[in-house]
N, C-alpha and C positions, 0 to 999 in steps of 0.2 A: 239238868234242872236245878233251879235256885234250890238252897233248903229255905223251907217256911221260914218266916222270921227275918231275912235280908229286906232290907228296905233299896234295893238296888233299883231303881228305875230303865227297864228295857225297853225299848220299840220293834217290834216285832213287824208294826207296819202304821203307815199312817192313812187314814179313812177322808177323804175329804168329798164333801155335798158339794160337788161341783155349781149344781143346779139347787134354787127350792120349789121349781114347778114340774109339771108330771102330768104328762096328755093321757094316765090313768088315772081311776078313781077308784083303788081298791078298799077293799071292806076293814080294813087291820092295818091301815098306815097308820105309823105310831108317831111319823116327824110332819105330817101336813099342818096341825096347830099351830106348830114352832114356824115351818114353814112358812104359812101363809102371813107371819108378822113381820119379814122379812124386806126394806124394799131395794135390798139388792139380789137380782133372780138370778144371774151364776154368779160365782166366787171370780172378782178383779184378777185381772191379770197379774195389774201389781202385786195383789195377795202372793198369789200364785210364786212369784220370783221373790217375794221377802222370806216365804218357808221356802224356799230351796235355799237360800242365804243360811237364813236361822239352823235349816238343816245339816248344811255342811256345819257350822259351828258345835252340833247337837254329834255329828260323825266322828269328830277329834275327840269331844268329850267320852265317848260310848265305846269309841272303837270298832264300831259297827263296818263291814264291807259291803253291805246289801242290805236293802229291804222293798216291801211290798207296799205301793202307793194304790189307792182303792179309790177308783172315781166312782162315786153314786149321789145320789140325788135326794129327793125330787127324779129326773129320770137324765140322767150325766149328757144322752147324746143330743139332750136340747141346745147345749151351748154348742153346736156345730162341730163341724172337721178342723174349720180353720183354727181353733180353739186349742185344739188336740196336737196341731203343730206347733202352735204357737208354745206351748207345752213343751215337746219334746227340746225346742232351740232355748229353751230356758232352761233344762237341766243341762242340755251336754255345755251351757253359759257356765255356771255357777255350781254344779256338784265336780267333786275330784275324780282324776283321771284314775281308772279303774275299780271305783263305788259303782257296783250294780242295782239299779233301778230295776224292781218288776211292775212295772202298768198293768195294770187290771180293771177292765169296765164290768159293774154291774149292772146292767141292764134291763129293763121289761122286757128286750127284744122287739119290738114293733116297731121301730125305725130304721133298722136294720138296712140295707140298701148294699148295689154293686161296690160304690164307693168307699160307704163305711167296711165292708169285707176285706176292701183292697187295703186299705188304709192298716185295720189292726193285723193285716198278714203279714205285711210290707215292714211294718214294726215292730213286731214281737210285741204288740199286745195279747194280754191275757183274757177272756170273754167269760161272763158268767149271767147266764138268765134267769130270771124269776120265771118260774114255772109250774103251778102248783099242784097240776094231775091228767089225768085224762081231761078230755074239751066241760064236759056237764060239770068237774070238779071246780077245774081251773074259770071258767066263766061266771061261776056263782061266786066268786072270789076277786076275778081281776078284770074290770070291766073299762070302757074305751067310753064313759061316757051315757049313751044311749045304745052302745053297740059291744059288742062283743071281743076278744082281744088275742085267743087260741089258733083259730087260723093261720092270723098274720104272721104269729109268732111260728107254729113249724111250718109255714111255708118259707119262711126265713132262715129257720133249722137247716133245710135242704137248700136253700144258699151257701151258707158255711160249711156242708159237705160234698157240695159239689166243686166249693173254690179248696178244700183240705183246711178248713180253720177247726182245730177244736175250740171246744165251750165245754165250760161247765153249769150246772143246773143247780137253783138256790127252789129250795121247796118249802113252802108255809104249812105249820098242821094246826089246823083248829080246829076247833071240838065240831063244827057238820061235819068235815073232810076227814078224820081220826079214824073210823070206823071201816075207813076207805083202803086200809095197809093196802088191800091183795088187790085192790085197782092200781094207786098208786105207782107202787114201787117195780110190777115190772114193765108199766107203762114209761116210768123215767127212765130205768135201765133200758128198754129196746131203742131210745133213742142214743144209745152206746156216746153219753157225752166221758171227759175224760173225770170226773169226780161231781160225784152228789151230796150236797149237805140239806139237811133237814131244819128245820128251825122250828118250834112253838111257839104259835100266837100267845103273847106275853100280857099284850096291855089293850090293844081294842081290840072291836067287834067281835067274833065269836071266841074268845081267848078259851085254851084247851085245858079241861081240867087235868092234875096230877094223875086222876085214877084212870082217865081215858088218854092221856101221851102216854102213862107207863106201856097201858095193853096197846099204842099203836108202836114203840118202841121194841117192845118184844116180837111184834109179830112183823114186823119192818124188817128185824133182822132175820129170820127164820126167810123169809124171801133172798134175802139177799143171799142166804147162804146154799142156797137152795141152784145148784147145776142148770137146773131148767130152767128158770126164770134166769140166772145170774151166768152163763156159761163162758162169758169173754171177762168174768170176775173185774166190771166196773165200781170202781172204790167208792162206799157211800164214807164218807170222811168220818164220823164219827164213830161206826163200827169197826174202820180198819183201822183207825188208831188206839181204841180201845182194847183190840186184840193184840196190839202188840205189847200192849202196857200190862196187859192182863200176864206178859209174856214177861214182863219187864224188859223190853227192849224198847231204849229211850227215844220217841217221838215229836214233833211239834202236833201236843195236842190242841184241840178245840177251846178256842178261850177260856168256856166257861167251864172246864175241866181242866183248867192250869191253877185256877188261887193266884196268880201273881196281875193283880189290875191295878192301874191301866196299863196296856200294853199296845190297846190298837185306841189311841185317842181320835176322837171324830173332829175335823174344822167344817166349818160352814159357811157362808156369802159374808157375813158379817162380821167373818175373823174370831167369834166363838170359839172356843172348842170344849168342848166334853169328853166325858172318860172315855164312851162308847156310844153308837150309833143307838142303845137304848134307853142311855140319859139326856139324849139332845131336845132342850125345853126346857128339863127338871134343874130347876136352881141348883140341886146336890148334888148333881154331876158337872157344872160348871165349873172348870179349870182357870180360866183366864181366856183371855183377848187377845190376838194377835197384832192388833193395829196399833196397841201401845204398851206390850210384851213381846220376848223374844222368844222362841219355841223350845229351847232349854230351859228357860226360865221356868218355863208352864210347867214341863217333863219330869222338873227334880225340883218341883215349890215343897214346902211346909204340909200344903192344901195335899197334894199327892201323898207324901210321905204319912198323913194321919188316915188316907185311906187305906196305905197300903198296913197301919197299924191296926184299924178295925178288919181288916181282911184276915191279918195274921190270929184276930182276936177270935178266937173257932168257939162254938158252942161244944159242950162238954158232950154234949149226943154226935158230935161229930170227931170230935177226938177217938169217944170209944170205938167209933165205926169201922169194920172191919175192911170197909171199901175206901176209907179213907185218903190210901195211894192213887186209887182211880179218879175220883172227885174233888180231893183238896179244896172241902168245901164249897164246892160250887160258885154259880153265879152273883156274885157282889153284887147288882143290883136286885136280883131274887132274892135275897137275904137280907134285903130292906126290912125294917121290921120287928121280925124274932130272930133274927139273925141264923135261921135256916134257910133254905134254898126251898121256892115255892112248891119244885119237883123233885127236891128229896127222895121221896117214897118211889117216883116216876124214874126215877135214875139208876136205886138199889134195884129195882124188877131188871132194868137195862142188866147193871153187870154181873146179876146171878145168872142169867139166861147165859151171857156172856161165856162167864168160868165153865158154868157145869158143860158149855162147848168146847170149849180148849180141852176139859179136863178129859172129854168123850172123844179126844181124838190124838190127844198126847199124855201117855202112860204120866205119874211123876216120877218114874227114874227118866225115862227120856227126857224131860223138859229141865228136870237140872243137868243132864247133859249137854242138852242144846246150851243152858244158860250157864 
């Protein structure tokens, strides 16, 4: 890990809104605003082969061998299959011979189909679905319209497991569904996808207070760690990174537990881009343009560099902080403001439950031995 204070610019991955429409209408989409002023509805092709350009240029600079490209939306599998090839013959065109490419679609999952299964198996694409609980959870949250959106989607699930694709499962908590941990979590774990990440409802609809993500965050993890609910030990991403960190054994943590933004820049239809898929709209996370900038240009501007100077710039209650190492100040966009993180308080509950686990299972002479 960087130490705090490097103004190094990394890319960890880049996020691009393939699409700005979405045959859902969920309750807490944060980018339909933005979206809906849009009037190009998937991101050009052209786009598309100028960042692989720009990219390779951004490769040499960086030095980078890999990274994770993030098709999402609006809802990514509206621009078609053929889209999706047209894609793959435009990186092995333009990126260099032996830079590894990871594809990964984020998905609602409701479009899902024999084809699209064959297609991301066939490819080594990565799959990840919005999911957001058992059917009563997940329905009062992500809806088809006039109709309902749960079915389709794990009748879909058991597509992908009958052809052997994994998926991963992307989960919203907002303050109705918060209270929901011990439905939840081992309704997502018994569909044994290969990683679950949680996310809090940040900016609309039922956005989750600090005092009720902390108590869903503790008792989140008490299931997961729990043999009977958890018995083939499915990774929920930010508790298994958190333990290891707790461990000091160094990780690719969870964005908003790294302090170093931007690192996954979001591009859009219009060749925008933003810091993160939670600034896209918001004037202060606009980076620059693609269509008449180059994407190193954007990566390592001035505009970055003073973000990544107020990021370094930590409130004096978070220097003192004993979690410090865990959190690195949190989420840059949460820290709009007062320059603390909205879920501060919601985060410290997280890594005391955390430690006094670690500490209830490994003595401290074992654990500086292990380390």
């Amino acid at each position: 890990m960087m130490e705090r204070g490097e103004n190094n610019s990394v890319l960890d991955s880049l996020v691009l809104s393939i699409t700005s429409t979405c045959n859902l209408d969920c309750i807490y989409c944060q980018t339909k605003p933005f979206m809906n002023t849009l009037s190009d509805k998937i991101l050009p092709l052209e786009l598309y082969d100028k960042i692989m350009i720009d990219l390779k240029d951004f490769i040499q600079y960086n030095r980078n061998d890999s990274l994770e490209i993030y098709y999402t939306g609006g809802e990514p599998l509206l621009a078609g299959l053929n889209y999706y090839k047209n894609i793959l013959d435009i990186q092995k065109e333009r990126l260099p011979h032996g830079f590894k490419v990871t594809n990964i679609i984020q998905t609602n999952g409701t479009l899902l189909n024999p084809n699209w299964i064959s297609f991301i198996k066939n490819n080594e694409f990565k799959l990840s679905i919005s999911l957001d609980g058992p059917e009563r959870i997940h329905n009062n949250q992500r809806f088809i319209k006039d109709s309902t959106s749960f079915k389709k989607i794990i009748d879909n699930i058991g597509l992908l497991r009958d052809n052997e694709v994994e998926f991963g499962l992307i989960s919203v908590i907002t303050e109705k569904s918060a209270e929901k941990a011990a439905d939840i979590i081992p309704f997502l774990i018994s569909l044994d996808p290969r990683l679950i990440a949680l996310l809090p409802c940040v900016d609309r609809g039922p956005v989750i207070s600090p005092m009720s993500y902390g108590d869903f965050l503790v008792k989140a993890f008490n299931q997961w760690i729990d043999p009977e609910v958890n018995p083939n030990s499915v990774p929920i991403r930010i508790f298994k990174e958190l333990c290891l960190r707790v461990l000091s054994i160094n990780t690719s943590v969870v964005c908003d537990y790294y302090g170093q933004c931007p690192r996954n820049p979001t591009i859009n239809p219009d060749g925008s881009v933003y810091i993160c898929d939670q600034f896209v709209g918001k004037k202060e996370g606009l980076l620059g343009n693609l269509n008449n900038q180059n994407l190193k240009d954007v990566i390592i501007s001035e505009k970055v560099s003073g973000i990544m100077d107020m990021e370094n710039n930590l409130s004096l209650e978070c220097k003192k902080c004993e979690y410090l190492n865990l959190c690195n100040g949190g989420c840059f966009y949460r820290r709009l403001g007062n320059n603390i993180d909205y879920y501060c308080e919601s985060r410290k509950k997280l890594f005391k439950c955390i430690s006094e686990y670690i500490e209830s299972i490994f003595s401290p002479d074992l654990i500086k031995k292990v380390l």
